[in-house]
MIRO-665395 format. One record per residue (C-alpha): z, y negated, x negated. Coordinates in nm, 2 decimals. Example, Ala and Ser with C-alpha at 12.3 -4.5 7.8 and 13.67 -1.06 7.14 Angstrom:
BEGIN
     pz     py     px
   0.78   0.45  -1.23
   0.71   0.11  -1.37
END
This chain:
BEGIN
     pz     py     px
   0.31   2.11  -4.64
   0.15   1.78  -4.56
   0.39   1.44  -4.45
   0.69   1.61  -4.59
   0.95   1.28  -4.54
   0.94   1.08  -4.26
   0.75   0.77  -4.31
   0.52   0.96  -4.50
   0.14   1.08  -4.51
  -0.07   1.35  -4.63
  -0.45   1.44  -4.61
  -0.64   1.77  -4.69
  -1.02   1.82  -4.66
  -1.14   2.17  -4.69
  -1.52   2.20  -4.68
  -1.61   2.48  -4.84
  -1.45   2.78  -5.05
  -1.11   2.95  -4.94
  -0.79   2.87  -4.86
  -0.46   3.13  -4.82
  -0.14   3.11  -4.75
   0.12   3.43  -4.71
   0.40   3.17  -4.56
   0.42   2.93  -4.28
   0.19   2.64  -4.33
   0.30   2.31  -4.19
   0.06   2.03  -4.10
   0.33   1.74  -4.07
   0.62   1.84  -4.11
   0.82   1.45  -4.07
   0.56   1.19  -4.11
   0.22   1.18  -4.08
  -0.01   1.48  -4.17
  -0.40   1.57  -4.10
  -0.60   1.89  -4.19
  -1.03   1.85  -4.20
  -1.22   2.20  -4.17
  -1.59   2.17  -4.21
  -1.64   2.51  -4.36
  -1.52   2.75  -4.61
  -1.21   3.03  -4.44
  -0.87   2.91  -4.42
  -0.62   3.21  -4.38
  -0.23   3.15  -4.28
   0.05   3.33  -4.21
   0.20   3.08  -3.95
   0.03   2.75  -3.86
   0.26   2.43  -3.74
   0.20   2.10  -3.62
   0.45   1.82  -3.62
   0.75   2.05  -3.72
   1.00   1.75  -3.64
   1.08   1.53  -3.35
   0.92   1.19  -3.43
   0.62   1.32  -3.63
   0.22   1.36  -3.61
   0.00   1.63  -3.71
  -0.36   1.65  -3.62
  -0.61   1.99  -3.73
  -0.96   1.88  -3.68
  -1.20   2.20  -3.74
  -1.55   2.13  -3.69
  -1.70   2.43  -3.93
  -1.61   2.71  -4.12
  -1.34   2.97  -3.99
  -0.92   2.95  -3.95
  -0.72   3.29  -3.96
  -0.35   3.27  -3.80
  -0.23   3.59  -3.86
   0.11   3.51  -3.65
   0.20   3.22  -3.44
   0.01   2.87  -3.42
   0.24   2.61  -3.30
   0.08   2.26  -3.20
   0.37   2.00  -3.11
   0.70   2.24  -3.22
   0.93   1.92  -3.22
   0.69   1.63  -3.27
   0.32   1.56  -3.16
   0.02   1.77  -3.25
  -0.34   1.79  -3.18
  -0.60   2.07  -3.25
  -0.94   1.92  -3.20
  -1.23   2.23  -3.20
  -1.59   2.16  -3.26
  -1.68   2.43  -3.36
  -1.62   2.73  -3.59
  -1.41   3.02  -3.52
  -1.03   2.99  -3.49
  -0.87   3.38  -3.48
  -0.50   3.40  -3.41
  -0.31   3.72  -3.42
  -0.03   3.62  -3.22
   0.10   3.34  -2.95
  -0.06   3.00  -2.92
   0.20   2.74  -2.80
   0.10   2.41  -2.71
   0.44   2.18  -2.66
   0.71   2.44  -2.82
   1.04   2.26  -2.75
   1.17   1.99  -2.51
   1.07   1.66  -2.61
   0.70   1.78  -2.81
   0.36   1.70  -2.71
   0.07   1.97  -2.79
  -0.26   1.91  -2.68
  -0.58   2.18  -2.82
  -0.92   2.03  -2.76
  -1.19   2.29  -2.73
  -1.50   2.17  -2.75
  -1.73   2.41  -2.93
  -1.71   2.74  -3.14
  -1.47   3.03  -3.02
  -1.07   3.06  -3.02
  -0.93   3.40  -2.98
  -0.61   3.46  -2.91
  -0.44   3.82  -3.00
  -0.15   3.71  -2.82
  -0.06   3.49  -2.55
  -0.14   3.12  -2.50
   0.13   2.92  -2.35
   0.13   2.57  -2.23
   0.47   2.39  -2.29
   0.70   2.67  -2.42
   0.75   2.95  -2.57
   0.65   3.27  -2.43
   1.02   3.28  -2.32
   1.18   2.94  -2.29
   1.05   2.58  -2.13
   0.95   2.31  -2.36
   0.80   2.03  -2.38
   0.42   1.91  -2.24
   0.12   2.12  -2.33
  -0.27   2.06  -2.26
  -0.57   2.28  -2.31
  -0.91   2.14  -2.27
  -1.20   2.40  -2.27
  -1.53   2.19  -2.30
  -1.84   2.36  -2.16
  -2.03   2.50  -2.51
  -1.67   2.64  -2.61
  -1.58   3.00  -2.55
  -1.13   3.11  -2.50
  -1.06   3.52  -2.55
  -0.73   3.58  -2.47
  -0.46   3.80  -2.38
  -0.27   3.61  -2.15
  -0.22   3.22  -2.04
   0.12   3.12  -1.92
   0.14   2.70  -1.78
   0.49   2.59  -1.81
   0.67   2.28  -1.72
   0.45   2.00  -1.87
   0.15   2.24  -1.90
  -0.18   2.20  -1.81
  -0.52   2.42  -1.87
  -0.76   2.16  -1.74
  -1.19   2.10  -1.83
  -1.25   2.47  -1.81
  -1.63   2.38  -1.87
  -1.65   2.72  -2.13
  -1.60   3.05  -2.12
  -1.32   3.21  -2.07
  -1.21   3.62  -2.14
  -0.88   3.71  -2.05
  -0.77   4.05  -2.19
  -0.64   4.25  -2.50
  -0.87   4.10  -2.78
  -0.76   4.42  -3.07
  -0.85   4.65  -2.82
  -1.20   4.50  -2.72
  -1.07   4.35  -2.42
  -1.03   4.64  -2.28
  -0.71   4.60  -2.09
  -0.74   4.25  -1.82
  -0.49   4.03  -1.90
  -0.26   3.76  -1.65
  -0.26   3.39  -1.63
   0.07   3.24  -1.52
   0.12   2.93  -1.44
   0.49   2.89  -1.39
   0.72   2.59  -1.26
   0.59   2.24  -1.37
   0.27   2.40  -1.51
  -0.09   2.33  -1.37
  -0.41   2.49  -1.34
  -0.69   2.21  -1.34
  -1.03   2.22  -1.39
  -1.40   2.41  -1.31
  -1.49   2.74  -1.46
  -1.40   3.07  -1.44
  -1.11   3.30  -1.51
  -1.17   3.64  -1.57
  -0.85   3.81  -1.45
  -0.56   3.82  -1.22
  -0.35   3.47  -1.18
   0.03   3.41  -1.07
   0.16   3.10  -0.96
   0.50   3.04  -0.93
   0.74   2.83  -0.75
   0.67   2.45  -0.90
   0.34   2.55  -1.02
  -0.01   2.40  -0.92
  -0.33   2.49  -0.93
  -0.62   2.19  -0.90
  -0.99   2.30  -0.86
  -1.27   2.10  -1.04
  -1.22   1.77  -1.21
  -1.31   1.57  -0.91
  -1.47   1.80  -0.67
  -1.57   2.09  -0.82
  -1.53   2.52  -0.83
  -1.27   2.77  -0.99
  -1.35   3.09  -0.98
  -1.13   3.43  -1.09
  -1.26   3.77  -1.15
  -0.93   3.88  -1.02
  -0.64   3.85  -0.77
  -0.47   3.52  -0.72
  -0.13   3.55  -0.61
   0.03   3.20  -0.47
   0.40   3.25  -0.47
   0.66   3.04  -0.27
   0.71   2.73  -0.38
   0.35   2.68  -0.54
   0.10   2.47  -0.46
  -0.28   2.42  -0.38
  -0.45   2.08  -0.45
  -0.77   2.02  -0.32
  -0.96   1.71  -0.25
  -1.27   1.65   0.04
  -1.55   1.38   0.09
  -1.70   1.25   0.36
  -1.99   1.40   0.28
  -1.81   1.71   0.35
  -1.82   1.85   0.02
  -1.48   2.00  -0.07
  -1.29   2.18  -0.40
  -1.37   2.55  -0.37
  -1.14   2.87  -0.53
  -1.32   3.21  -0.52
  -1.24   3.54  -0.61
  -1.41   3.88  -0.62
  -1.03   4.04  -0.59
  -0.76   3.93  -0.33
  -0.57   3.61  -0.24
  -0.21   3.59  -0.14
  -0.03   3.31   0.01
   0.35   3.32   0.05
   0.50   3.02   0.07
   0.25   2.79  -0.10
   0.18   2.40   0.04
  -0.16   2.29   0.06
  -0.22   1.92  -0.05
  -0.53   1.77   0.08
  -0.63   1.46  -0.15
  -0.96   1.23   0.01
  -1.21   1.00  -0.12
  -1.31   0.68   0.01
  -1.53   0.70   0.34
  -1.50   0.83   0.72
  -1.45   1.12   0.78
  -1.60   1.29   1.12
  -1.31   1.43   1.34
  -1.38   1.84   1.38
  -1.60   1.87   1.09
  -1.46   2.18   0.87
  -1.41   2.22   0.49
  -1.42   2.59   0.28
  -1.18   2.57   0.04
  -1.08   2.96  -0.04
  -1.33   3.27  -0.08
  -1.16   3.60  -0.15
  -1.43   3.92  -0.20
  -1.11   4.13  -0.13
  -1.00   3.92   0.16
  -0.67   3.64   0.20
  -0.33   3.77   0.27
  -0.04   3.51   0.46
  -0.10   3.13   0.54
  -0.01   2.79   0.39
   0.34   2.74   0.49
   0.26   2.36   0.51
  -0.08   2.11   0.50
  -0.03   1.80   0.37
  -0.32   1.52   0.45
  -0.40   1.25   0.23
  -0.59   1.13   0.59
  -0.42   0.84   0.77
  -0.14   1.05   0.87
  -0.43   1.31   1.02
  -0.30   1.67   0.89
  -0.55   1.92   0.87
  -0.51   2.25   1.02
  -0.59   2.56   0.78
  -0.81   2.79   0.98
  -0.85   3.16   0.86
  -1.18   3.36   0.95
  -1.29   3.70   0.84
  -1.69   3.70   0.72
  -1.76   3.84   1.05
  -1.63   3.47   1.13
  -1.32   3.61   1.37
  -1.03   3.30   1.34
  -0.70   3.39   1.33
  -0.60   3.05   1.46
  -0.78   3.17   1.79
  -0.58   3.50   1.75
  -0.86   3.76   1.92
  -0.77   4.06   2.11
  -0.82   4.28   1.83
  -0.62   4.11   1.60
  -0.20   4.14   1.55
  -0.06   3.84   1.44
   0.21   3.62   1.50
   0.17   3.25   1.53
   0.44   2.95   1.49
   0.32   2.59   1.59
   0.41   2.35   1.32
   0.31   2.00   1.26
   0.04   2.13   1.00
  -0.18   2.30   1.35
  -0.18   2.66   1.39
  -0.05   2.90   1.12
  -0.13   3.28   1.17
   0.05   3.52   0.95
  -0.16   3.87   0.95
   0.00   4.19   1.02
  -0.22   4.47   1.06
  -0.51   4.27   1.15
  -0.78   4.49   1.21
  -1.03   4.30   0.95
  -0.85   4.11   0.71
  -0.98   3.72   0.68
  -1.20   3.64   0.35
  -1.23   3.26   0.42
  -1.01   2.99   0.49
  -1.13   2.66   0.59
  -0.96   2.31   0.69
  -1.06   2.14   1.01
  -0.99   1.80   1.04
  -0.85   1.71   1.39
  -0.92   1.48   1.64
  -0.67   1.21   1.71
  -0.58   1.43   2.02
  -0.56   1.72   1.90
  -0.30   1.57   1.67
  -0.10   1.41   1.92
  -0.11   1.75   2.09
  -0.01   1.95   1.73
   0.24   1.66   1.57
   0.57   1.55   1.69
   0.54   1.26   1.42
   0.20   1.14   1.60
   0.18   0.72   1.57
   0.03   0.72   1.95
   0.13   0.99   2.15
   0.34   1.29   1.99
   0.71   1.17   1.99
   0.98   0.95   2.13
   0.92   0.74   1.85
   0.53   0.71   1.93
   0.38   0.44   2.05
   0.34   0.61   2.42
   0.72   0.65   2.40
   0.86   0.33   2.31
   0.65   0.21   2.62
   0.76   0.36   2.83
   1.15   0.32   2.72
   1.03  -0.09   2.71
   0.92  -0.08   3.08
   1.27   0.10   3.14
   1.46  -0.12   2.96
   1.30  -0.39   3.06
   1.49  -0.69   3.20
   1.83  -0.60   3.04
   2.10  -0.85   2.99
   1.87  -1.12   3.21
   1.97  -1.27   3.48
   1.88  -1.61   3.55
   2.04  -1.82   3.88
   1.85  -2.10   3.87
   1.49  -2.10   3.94
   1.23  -2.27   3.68
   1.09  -2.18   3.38
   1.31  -2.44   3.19
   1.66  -2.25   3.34
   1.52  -1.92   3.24
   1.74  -1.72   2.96
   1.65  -1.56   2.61
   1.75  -1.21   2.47
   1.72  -1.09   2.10
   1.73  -0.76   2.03
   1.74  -0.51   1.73
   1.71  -0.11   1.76
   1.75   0.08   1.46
   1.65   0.48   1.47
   1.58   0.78   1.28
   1.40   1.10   1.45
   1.42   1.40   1.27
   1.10   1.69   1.33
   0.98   2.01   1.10
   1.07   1.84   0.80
   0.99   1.50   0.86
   1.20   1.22   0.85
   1.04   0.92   1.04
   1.30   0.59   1.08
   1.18   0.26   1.33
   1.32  -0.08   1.32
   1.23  -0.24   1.66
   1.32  -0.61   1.75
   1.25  -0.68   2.08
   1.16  -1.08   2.23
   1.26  -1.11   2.56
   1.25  -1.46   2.82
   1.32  -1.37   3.23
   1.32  -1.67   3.48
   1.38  -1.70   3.83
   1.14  -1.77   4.07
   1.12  -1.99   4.41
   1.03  -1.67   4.58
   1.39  -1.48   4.47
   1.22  -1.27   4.20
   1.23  -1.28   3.84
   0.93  -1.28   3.59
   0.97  -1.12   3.23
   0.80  -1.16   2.94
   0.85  -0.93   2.63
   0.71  -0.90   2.28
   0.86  -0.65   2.12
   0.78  -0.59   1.73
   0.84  -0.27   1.52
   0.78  -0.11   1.20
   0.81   0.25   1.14
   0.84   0.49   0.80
   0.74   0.83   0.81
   0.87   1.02   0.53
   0.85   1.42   0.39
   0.65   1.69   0.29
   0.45   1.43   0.05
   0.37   1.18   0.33
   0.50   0.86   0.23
   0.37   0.60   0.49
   0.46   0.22   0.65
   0.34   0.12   1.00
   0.38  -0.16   1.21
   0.32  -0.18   1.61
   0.31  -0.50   1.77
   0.31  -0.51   2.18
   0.32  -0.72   2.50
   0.52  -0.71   2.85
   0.50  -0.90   3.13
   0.69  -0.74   3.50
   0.86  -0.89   3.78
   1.20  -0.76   3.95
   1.14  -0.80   4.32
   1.48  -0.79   4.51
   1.44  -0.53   4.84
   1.83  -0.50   4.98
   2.16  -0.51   4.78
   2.19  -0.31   4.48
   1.80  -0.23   4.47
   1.49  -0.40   4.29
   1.15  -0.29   4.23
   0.99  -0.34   3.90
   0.62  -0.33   3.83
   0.51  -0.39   3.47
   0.20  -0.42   3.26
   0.24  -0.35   2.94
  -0.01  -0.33   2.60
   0.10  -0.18   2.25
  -0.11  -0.11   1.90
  -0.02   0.06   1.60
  -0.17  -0.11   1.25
  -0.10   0.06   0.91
   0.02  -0.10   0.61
  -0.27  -0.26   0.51
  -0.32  -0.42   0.92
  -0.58  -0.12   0.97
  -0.60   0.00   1.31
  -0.52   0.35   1.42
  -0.44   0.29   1.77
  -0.38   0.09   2.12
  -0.24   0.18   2.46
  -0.22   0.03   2.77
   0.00   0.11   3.06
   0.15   0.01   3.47
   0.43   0.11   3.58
   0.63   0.07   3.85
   1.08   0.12   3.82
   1.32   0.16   4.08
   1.66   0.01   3.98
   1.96   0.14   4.25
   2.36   0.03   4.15
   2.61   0.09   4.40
   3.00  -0.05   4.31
   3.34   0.19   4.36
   3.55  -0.06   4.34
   3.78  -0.20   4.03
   3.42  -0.28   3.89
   3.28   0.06   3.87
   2.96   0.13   3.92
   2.70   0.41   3.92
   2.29   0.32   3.91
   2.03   0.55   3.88
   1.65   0.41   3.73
   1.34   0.58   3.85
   1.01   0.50   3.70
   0.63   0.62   3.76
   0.36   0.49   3.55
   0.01   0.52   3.39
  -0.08   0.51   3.04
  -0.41   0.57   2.88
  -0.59   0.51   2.52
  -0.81   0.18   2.48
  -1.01   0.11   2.20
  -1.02   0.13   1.85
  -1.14   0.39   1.57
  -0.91   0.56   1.39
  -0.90   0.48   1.01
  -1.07   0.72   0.86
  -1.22   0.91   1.08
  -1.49   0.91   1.32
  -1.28   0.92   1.61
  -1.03   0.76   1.84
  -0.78   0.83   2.07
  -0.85   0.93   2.47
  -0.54   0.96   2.59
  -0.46   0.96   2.96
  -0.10   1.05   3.07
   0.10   0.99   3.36
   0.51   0.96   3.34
   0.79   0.97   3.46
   1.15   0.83   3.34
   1.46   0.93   3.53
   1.81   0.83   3.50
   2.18   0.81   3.58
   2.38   0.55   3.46
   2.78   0.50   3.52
   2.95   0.20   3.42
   3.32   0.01   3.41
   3.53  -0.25   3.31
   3.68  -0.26   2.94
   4.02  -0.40   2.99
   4.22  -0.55   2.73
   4.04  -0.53   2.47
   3.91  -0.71   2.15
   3.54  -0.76   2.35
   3.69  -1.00   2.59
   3.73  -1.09   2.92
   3.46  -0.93   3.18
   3.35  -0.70   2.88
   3.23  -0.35   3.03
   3.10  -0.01   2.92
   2.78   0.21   3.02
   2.69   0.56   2.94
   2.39   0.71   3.08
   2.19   1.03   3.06
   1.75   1.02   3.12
   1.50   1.22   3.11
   1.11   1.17   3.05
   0.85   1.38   3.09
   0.44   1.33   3.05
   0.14   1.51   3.26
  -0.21   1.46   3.14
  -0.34   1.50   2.78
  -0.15   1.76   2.54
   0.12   1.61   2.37
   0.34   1.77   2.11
   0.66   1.61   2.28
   0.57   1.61   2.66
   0.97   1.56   2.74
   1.26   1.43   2.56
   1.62   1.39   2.68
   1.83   1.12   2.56
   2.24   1.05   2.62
   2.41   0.69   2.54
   2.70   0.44   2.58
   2.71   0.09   2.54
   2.94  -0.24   2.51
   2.87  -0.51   2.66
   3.07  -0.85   2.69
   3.04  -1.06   2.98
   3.15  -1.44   2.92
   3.13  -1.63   3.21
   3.09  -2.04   3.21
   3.08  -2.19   3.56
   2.88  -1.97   3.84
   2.69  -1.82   3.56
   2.73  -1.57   3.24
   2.66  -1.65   2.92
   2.64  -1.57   2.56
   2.64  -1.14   2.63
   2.62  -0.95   2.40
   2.52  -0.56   2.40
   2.58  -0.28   2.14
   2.51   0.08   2.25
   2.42   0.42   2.04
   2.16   0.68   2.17
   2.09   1.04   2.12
   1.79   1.17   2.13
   1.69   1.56   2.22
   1.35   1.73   2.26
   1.24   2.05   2.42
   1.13   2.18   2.10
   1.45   2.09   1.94
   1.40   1.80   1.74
   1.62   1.50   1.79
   1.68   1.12   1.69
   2.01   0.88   1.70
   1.95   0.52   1.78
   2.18   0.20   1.72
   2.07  -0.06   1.94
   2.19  -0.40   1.99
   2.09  -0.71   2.25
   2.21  -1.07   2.24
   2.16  -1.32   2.52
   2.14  -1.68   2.51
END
């Protein structure tokens, strides 16, 4: 027992001759202990590093042969490290690598051969969680094993060597199973001889940077797991084969990128299964500028099940992830799946959380809303520029879609003035900033825009309003990914009831289409071209006696908006509201209003958004 007290140290150098021990043989057991195996055999009953919490052990074997005839523990309580050079290391029974909560084992294989009689586990037991466990297979090293099971805080990563999964007493005769269960991961290039599970929390990370993993048997993807794969711009990508099957249930594919621009449409292979792929990716996570990639599944006689063909049975859902096709009785069963990076248009047309074009919250949305809204709370008496009147507004909103959780903070600038001619001119510049939220995307965006309309007077209760209107969209870092550009023209009708009540319905036609700009990222920009429409009914009344004041009403309205043209993911949305408004009057004129109104938000495919909104005038 080497480093017996804690505080303490011991040293042992065996380089040639023989060593046994019938009993447990603890390297560390509270301090500070290190084993150094050139040569000679060293034969144990049980081998432990760092027995206690707080200690160190290190076995460096560089030559010479170690026996375990039971378990070898690295990191049971404390820290260990096995460091391989070479040699051969034989263990009857289980290697555990970070045995209980709090430990840290780490095995180094760099050279020689490890056989393992029983299974090797990666930060636990093989039937209870523990602390963090690494494996590092260098590429002149060679692993024979029964079974590998990756716990929470395990990682098999570097698989440069060989590696032979299987019963090693019976001549590996019998194929044995990786695991890698929740917290555990799968890193690295090689191959693994055998069938893999991954279970819910586990993860599975092909090559070191880029790079290939390859099994000799089925991989099984269970729900809850997940795939991480990164591409290039060179369109090189990590790559998973298998001579057996794969199965995806439930499994999210995260899509990491390196530096560069990417070309819009270009494809990636990332899965290659001799015995063909079963299921989908129930979600595809982009490290793109909020681009998701769409996971494509082809047989090798190159039929995609995105495309669904006439001879295949399969059911689709449309999600913000593109196209996913589950197979059910498909008359030839995919072996590829690739990733296909979309246009800016296509994702618009696939995402309801599109920056530009796919939402209420979009760009293209606000927009239109803006030319709407536009003009509310001013209204100047007095013609000149100097007489004109200031509003200040602040709309806070959260939209809710597959998932996602995307929340907008929008003050908008506003100045009106009247005219010699009777109408009024309006100027707005209205400045957001957006968060998008869920499924790993964790983005900050800001949209900065410009307004300028007139309302024209035609007979009592009616105006026209024609506006011009330009909006971009900048990233966190002041990249671009996006500018419209839009006319419209409104129809604003009121008619009074009486006591102060009065109904008004808004009617708006416009144009709105994409102008310049490339897409961060990618090789692409938008090309939008819509036309729209905004329609609706508003009802309105005094508040009386209340805490608002005198001449104080209420509004509640009900719109609808609808697009034509290019794809969209939201082409309509439906949204309900009330509002407060005071109305102070000095003199002939009011003053000092002030507006505070809540919307709901509904779309056809049933996602939805509340808004708080409030306007000052001054």
């Amino acid at each position: 027992m080497l480093g017996l007290n804690s505080g303490g140290s011991g040293y042992y150098f065996l380089n040639d001759g023989s060593l046994s021990s019938r009993t447990q043989t603890v390297v560390c057991y509270a301090g500070e202990g290190e084993f150094y195996q050139s040569g000679g055999t060293h034969t144990v009953a049980e081998l432990v590093l760092a027995q206690e919490a707080g200690s160190s052990g290190l076995y460096e074997l560089d030559g010479g042969t170690l026996t375990v005839t039971g378990t070898a523990m690295v990191g049971r309580s404390g820290s260990g490290e096995f460091v391989q050079s070479g040699g051969v290391v034989a263990i009857g029974g289980d290697l555990l690598l970070g045995v209980l909560p709090g430990s840290n084992g780490h095995y180094q294989l760099d050279g020689g051969t490890l056989t393992i009689g029983g299974m090797l586990v990666l930060g636990g037991s093989g039937s209870a969680n523990g602390g963090s466990g690494r494996f590092d297979l260098g590429s002149s090293a060679s692993l024979q094993l029964r079974d590998l099971d990756l716990r929470p805080g395990g990682e098999l990563s570097s698989l440069g060597g060989g590696v032979t999964l299987g019963d090693a007493t019976a001549g590996l005769a019998d194929v044995g199973t990786l695991r890698v269960n929740n917290g555990g991961m799968l890193a690295g290039n090689g191959t693994i001889p055998g069938s893999a599970w991954i279970y819910a929390g586990g993860v599975v990370r092909p090559g070191n940077s880029i790079g290939t993993l390859n099994f000799a048997g089925d991989l099984t993807f269970l729900p809850g797991s997940t795939l991480n794969a990164e591409i290039d711009s060179s369109g090189h990508s990590d790559l998973i084969t298998t001579t057996g099957t794969i199965t995806l249930t439930g499994v999210t594919l995260r899509v990491d990128s390196t530096d560069g621009s990417f070309d819009a449409g270009s494809t990636y292979t990332l899965l290659s299964a001799g015995g063909g792929i079963h299921g989908s990716f129930a979600s595809v996570i982009s490290g793109l500028p909020f681009f998701n990639l769409v996971a494509d599944y082809s047989s090798a006689s190159a039929v995609s099940l995105s495309a669904v063909p006439t001879t295949t049975s399969a059911t689709e859902t449309s999600t913000t992830t593109g196209t996913v096709a589950v197979v059910s009785g498909a008359a030839s069963v995919p072996t590829v799946a690739t990733l296909h990076i979309p246009t800016p248009d296509e994702h618009a047309a696939d995402s309801p959380l599109d920056l530009i074009g796919g939402s209420p919250t979009s760009l293209l949305g606000r927009m239109t809303l803006a030319d709407a809204e536009a003009g509310f709370l001013l209204d100047p008496l007095t013609a000149g520029f100097d007489e004109g009147q200031a509003a200040i507004g602040l709309k806070l909103g959260n939209f809710y879609a597959d998932g996602y959780h995307q929340h907008y903070e929008t003050v908008p600038l506003r100045y009106g003035w009247k005219l010699g001619n009777g109408m009024t001119a309006l100027v707005e510049l209205p400045i957001s900033s957006i968060t998008t939220r869920g499924h790993g995307i964790n983005r900050d965006d800001r949209s900065y825009g410009l307004g300028t309309g007139l309302r024209m007077p035609i007979s009592a209760g009616w105006e026209l309003k024609p506006m011009l209107r330009y909006g971009t969209v900048l990233d966190n870092d002041q990249r671009h990914i996006g500018s419209l550009a839009s006319t419209s023209l409104t129809s604003h009708y009121r008619h009074g009831f009486g006591d102060g009540y009065e109904i008004g319905l808004d009617n708006l036609v416009g144009a709105v289409r994409s102008v310049g700009g490339n897409v961060t990222g990618l090789d692409a920009g938008y090309d939008l071209h819509e036309t729209t429409t905004h329609n609706a009914v508003r009802l309105s009344g005094p508040l009386q006696d209340t805490v608002l004041g005198h001449g104080a009403r209420w509004t509640a309205w009900a719109s609808d908006t609808r697009y034509f043209g290019s794809k969209l993911a939201v082409d309509n949305f439906q949204r309900v509201g009330i509002a407060a408004t005071t109305r102070l009057s000095v003199g002939d004129r009011y003053s000092d209003t002030a507006s505070l109104g809540l919307t709901y938000t509904h779309t056809a495919s049933g996602n939805h958004g509340l808004e708080l909104n409030f306007g000052y005038r001054f």
